[in-house]
C-alpha positions, 0 to 999 in steps of 0.5 A: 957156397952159403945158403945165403949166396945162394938165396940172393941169386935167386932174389936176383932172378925175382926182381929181374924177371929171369927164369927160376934156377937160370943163374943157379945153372950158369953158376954149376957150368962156371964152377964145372969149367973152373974144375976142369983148370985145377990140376989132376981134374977128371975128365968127364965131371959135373956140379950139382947144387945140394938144396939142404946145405947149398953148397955145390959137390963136382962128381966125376964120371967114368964110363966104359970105353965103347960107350965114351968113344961112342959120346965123343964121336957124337959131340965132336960132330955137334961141334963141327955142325954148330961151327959149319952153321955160324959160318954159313950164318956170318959168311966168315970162316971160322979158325976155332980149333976143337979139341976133345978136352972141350967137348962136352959129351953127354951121357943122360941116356947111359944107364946108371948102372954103367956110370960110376960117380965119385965125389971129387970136390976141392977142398977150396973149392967154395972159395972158388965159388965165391969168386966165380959168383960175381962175374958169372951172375953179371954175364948170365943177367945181361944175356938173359936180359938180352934174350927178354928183350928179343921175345919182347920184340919179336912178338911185335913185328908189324907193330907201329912204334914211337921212338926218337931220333938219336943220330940222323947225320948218317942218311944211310942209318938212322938210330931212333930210340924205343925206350928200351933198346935202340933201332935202325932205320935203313935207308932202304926203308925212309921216305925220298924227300923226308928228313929226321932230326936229331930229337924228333918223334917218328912213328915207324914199323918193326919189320924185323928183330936180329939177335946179336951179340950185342942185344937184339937189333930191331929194323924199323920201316916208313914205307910199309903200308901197316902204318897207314893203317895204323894211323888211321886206326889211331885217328879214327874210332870207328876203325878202332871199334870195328865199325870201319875196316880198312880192306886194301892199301896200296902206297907209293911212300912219299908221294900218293896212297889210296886205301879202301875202305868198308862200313860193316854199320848201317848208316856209318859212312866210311869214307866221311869216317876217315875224313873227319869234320872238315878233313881233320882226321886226315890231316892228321894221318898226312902230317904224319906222313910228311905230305904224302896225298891220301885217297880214300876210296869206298869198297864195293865187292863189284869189281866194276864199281870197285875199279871205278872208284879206285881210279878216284880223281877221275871219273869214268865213263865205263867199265868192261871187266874180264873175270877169268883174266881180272882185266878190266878196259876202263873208259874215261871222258877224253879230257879226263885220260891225263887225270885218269892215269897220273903223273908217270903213271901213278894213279892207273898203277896205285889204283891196280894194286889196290883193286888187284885187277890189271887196268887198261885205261882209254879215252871215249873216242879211242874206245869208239874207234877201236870199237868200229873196227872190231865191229867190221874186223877189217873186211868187207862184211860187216858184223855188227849191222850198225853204221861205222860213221864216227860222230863229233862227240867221240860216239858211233852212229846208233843207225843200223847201216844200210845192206851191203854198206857200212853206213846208213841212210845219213846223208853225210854218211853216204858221202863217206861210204862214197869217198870210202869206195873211190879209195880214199883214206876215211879212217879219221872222219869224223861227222858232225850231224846236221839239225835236223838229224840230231832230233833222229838220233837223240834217243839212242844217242842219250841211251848210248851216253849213260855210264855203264857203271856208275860208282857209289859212295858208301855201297848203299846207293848210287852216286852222281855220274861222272861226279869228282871227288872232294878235295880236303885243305891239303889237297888229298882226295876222296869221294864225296860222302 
């Protein structure tokens, strides 16, 4: 081969940005494999480039036939293992045969002075050459680009890309065009109710890149939750600076997400980071995600104030948390219990994954019965010293019970104790106090009203008790700033 072929390859290798000397070695393994079809061709050979004239020399090698037994032996297993590998990897059988003509051995740690070499280049071989060149390079150029592309895109897994739908009849798959190579969309991974359009813009997660034959494959995502954050981070600067960082997601695609969020600034409020004027800045991020409700949520390393607001729309009454089970009895207003726990489920659950804590969700009169009964245990003595009667607004009686009863002094009470000993069912009492025993019962009652835990906004200072939060034009929520 000319000088000149040869500095045009490696011009090639420039503008392509291929590795230096890849074509010059596939051009030395497709001229050795020529070789080997040229009648009387010995069996072990190699090509090597001389770099003073640029012509390619085909050396043959013998070896002494322990050592060349001992080569093939070797090479024949490596075979059969890359064989046994690609049907392991394709779950197909293979019914390639091998041969000991195909074999390559290798002989880099024989001693030179075992090897002998012989120089047996054809007299036409750079005609060979010549034609061999074109159609080596072209193969060498899309394989090497193909494996570029796979480093590109390998190194980008969990980025959030933007690409274009080229084929969405198909609801199983999903083409969308990156640019440089085309991705799909499973439907394991699209959103229950979103629809793509053909030459609409979708952002989506690379969550996987297959080398194939045909070029990398690269698997996109709508329901991972790095695209939350990602959107946020582009819709917000603060998360992009590093003043705002987002500590938790927890998503349910499609239909509600809760993302928890942390101010590492004085005087930067996260929650009204995210939110934007007027909500624009979650606008955005809803837009995007075709609809899908947003609650942004303050995040407080106390884990009873965390759990608290995470259960955002509804207020909470209460926090009891158990640090060595992470179960946290959360109680709620009666009337907020539907709220607390969501449709299906959704609200206690999505607030779970968020917090990382198992919810229990129960109402104020559920919470004082069952407190009345854990007081008493079931059994004649009594354990607490205070009275059982359960009064109209869902609360026990503050009054320490009387001896031998488990009731006090109240009137209504005693008739309760009474009805109680002459064997009738008082398990759903409930009393209503007369005039002038609210007055007796109003300090403790009020003490006994305030929350236990009373969430805040942005981790400086506290926030209203049982206060809701605000609801943005589209209807996604989050706690007031």
């Amino acid at each position: 081969m000319s000088r000149e072929i040869l500095e045009a390859v490696r011009q090639i290798e420039r503008e392509k940005g291929i590795e230096d000397e890849t074509l010059v070695r596939a051009l030395e393994d497709a001229l050795l494999a020529a070789y080997k079809k040229t009648p009387g061709a010995a069996r072990h050979a190699t090509v090597e480039l001389d770099q003073a004239s640029g012509d390619f020399r085909v050396w043959s090698i013998e070896l002494p036939p322990d050592i060349e037994e001992r080569l093939m032996d070797e090479a024949r297993e490596r075979a059969i293992s890359e064989l046994e590998a690609t049907e392991e990897e394709t779950g197909e059988r293979s019914h390639t045969l091998v041969t000991d003509e195909d074999l390559l051995i290798d002989w880099s740690d024989v001693p030179d002075e075992q090897v002998k070499r012989a120089d047996v280049t054809p007299a036409n071989f750079g005609r060979i050459a010549a034609q061999t060149a074109k159609q080596v390079i072209l193969q060498r150029i899309r394989e090497a680009e193909r494996e570029m592309m796979y480093d590109e895109y390998v190194d980008r897994v969990t980025e959030v890309v933007t690409g274009i739908v080229q084929q969405a009849g198909d609801r199983n798959n999903v083409l969308v065009d990156l640019g440089k190579v085309e991705a799909l969309l499973p439907r394991s991974e699209q959103v229950d109710g979103e629809r793509y359009e053909q030459g609409s813009r979708i952002k989506a997660v690379i969550t996987e890149v297959r080398s194939g034959t045909k070029g990398p494959q690269v698997i996109l995502s709508r329901r991972d939750s790095e695209l939350i954050k990602t959107l946020f981070e582009l819709e917000v600067p603060e998360i992009a600076d590093g003043l705002v960082e987002i500590r938790g997601v927890a998503r349910e695609p499609g239909y509600r997400s809760k993302i928890a969020v942390e101010s590492h600034v004085q005087g930067v409020d996260p929650v009204g980071a995210c939110v934007g004027p007027r909500g624009s800045r979650v606008r955005m991020v809803v837009s995007e995600l075709r609809g899908e409700k947003i609650d942004i949520i303050p995040w407080n390393p106390e884990p009873a104030r965390f759990v608290a607001k995470a259960l955002s729309p509804a207020r909470v009454r209460e926090v009891l948390v158990d640090d060595e089970t992470k179960e946290a009895t959360v109680v709620v207003p009666d009337d907020q219990l539907s709220l607390a726990i969501g449709k299906e489920g959704l609200n206690a659950r999505l607030a779970a994954r968020l917090t990382g804590w198992k919810i229990d969700i129960v109402s104020e009169t559920e919470f004082a019965r069952s407190e009345a009964e854990a007081a008493f245990g079931g059994a004649e003595e009594e354990f607490s010293g205070r009275c059982a009667a359960i009064l109209s607004n869902g609360k026990r009686c503050p009054n320490t019970a009387l001896p031998s009863s488990k009731y006090c002094g109240i009137p209504a009470h005693r008739e309760i104790a009474e009805r109680e000993a002459a064997g009738e069912d008082v398990s759903a009492q409930v009393v209503q106090p007369a005039a002038e025993e609210e007055d007796e019962l109003a300090t403790e009652a009020e003490a006994e009203a305030e929350p236990e835990v009373v969430a805040e906004s942005n981790g400086e200072g506290p926030a209203e008790p049982g206060g809701s939060e605000p609801e943005t034009e589209e209807g996604e929520t989050a706690p007031a700033a």
